[in-house]
C-alpha positions as CSV (number, residue, x, y, z in Angstrom):
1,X,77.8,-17.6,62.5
2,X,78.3,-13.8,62.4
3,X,78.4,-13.9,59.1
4,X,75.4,-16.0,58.4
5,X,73.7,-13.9,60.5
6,X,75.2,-10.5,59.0
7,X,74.3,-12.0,55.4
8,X,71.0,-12.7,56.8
9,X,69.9,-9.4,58.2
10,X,71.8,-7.9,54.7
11,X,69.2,-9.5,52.7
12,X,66.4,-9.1,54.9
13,X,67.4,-5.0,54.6
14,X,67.8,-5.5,50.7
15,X,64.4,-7.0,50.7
16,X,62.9,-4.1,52.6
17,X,64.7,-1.5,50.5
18,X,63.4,-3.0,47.0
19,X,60.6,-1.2,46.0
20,X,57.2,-3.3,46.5
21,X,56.2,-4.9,43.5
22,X,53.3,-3.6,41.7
23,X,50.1,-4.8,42.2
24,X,48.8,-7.7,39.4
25,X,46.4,-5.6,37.2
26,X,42.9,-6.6,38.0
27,X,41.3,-9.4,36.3
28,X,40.5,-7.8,32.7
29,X,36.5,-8.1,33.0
30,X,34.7,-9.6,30.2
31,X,33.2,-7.3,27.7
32,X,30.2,-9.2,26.3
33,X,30.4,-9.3,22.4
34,X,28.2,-7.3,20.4
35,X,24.9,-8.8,19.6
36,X,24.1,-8.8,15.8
37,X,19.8,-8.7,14.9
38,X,18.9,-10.1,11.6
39,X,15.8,-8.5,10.9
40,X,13.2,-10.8,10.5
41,X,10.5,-10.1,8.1
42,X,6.7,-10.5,9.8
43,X,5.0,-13.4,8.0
44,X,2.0,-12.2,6.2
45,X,-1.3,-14.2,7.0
46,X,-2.7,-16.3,4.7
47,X,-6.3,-14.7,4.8
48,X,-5.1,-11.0,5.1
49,X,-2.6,-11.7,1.8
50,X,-5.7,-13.2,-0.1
51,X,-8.2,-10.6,0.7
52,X,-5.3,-7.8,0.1
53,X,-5.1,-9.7,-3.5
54,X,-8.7,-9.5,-4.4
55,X,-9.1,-5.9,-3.3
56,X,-5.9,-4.7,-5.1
57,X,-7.0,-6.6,-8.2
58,X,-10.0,-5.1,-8.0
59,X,-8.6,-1.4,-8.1
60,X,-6.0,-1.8,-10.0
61,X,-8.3,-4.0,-12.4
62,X,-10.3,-0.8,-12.6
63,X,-7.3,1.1,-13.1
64,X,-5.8,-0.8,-16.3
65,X,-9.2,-1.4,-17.8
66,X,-9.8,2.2,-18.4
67,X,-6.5,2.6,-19.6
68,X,-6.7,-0.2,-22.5
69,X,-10.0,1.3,-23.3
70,X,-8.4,4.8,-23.3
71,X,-5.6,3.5,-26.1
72,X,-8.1,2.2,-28.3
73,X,-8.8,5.7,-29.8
74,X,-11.7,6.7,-31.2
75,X,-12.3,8.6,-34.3
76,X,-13.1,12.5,-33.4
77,X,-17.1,12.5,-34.3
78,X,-17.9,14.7,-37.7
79,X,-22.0,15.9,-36.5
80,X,-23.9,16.6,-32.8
81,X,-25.2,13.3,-33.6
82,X,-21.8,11.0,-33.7
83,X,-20.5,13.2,-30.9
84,X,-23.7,12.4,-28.8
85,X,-23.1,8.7,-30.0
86,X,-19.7,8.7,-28.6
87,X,-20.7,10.6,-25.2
88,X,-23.1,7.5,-24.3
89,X,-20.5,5.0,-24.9
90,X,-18.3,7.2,-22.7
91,X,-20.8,7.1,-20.2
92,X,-21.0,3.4,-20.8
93,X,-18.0,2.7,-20.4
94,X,-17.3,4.1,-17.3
95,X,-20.8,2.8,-15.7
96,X,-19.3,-1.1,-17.2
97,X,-15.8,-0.8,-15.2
98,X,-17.3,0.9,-12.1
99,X,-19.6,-1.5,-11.8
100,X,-17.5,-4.2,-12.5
101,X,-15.3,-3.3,-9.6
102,X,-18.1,-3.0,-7.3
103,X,-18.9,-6.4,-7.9
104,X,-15.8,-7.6,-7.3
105,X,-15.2,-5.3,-4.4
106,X,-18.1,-6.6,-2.9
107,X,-17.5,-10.5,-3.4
108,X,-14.4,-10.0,-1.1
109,X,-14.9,-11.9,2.3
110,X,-14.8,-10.1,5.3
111,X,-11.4,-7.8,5.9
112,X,-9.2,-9.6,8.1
113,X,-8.3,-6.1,10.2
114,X,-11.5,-3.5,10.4
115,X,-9.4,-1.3,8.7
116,X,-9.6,-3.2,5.3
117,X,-13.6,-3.3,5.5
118,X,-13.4,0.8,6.6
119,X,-11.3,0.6,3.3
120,X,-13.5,-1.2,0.9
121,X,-16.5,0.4,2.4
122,X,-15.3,3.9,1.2
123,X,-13.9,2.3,-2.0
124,X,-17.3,0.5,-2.7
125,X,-19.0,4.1,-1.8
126,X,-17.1,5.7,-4.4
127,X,-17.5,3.6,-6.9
128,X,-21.0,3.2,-6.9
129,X,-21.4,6.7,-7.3
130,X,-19.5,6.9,-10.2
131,X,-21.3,3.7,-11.7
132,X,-24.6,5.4,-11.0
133,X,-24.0,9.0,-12.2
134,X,-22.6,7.8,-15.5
135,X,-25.5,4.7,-15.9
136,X,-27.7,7.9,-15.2
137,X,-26.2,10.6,-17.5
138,X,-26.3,7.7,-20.1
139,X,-29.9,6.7,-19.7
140,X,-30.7,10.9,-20.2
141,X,-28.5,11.3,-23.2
142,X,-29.4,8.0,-24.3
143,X,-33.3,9.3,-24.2
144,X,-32.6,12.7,-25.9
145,X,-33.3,13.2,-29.6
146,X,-30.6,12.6,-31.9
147,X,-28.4,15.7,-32.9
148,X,-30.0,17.5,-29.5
149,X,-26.7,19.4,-28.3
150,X,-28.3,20.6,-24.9
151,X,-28.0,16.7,-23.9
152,X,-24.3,16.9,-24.0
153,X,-23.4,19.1,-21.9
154,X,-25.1,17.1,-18.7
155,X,-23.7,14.1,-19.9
156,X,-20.1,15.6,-20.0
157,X,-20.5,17.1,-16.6
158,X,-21.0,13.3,-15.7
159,X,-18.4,12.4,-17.2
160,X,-16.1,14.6,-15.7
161,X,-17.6,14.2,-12.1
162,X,-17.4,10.6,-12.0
163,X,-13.9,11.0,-12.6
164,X,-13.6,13.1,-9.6
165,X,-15.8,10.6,-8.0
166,X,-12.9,8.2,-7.8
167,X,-10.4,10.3,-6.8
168,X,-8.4,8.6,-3.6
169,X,-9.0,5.3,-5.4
170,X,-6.4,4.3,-7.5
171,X,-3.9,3.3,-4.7
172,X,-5.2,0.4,-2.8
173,X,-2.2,-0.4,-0.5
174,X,-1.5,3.9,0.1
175,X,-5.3,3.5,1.9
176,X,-4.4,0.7,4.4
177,X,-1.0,2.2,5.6
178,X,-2.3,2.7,9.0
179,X,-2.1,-1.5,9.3
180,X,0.8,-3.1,9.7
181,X,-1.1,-7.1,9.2
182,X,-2.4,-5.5,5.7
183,X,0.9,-3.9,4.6
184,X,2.9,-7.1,5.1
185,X,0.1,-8.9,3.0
186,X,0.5,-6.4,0.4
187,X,3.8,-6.9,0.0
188,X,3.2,-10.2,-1.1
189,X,-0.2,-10.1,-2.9
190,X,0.5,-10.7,-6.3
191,X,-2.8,-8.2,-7.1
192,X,-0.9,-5.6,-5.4
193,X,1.9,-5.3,-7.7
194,X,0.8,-3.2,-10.3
């Protein structure tokens, strides 16, 4: 029994000499997995991507109007008389698209977001001015003698400042960046892809 008893308390001082076991690592916490957006494009509204289509086509229906016109070419006049001939059709041809694109300016329904009608307000603004300065530089010329070369150079200065009347008009979706609703319709607005 002594040496049960010796074996016993040699094991029990073994076990105390042993080094104490480590402690179990803790519990690895759960790192939570990334999370992945998909960007989601905003849905354009119906109404707001109609009326963006109708006022783009109307600007940019301006825009290639005058430039067909412009490729046409005409001959370079040989008296004061032809020159003064080709002035007024100048003058009436810029009077014809302006105030073809007020019309259809105006026609739109109501802007969805207030900004559209601020927009279409100014557009509308400027090109009635243009439609009326040339209409009225064309009546004057129009009215002047044949071969009167003072009557020209009125009718020029029209020409030239209804020109500058427009300026700020030829980008229609560049004037409603400060709306998100009417950029996303633009995007998809076939009138707005010019």
């Amino acid at each position: 029994m002594k040496i049960a008893a010796a074996l016993l308390g040699a094991c029990l001082l073994l076990t105390a000499c042993e080094s104490t076991p480590a402690a179990a690592p803790p519990p690895a916490t759960q790192q939570p997995s990334p999370v992945q957006t998909i960007p989601v494009q905003p849905t354009a509204d119906p109404a707001a991507v109609s009326w963006m289509d109708g006022f783009c086509s109307a600007v940019h229906g301006y825009r290639e109007r005058t430039n067909r016109e412009a490729e046409i070419g005409q001959p370079s006049p040989n008296s004061v008389a032809e020159a003064q001939k080709a002035l007024s059709a100048t003058l009436g041809g810029i009077a014809a698209r302006t105030g073809e694109t007020v019309d259809k300016l105006t026609a739109l329904p109501p802007a969805p977001v207030p900004l559209g009608e601020t927009v279409r307000q100014g557009f509308v603004a400027k090109f009635t001015k243009a439609r009326d300065r040339a209409t009225e530089a064309k009546a004057k010329l129009d009215r002047a003698k044949p071969g009167n070369e003072a009557s020209q150079d009125p009718a020029a200065a029209a020409v030239q400042q209804a020109q500058q009347d427009l300026d700020g008009t030829y980008d229609p979706v560049g004037a409603v960046t400060a709306s998100p609703e009417l950029m996303t319709a633009a995007a998809t607005a076939p009138g707005c892809r010019a």
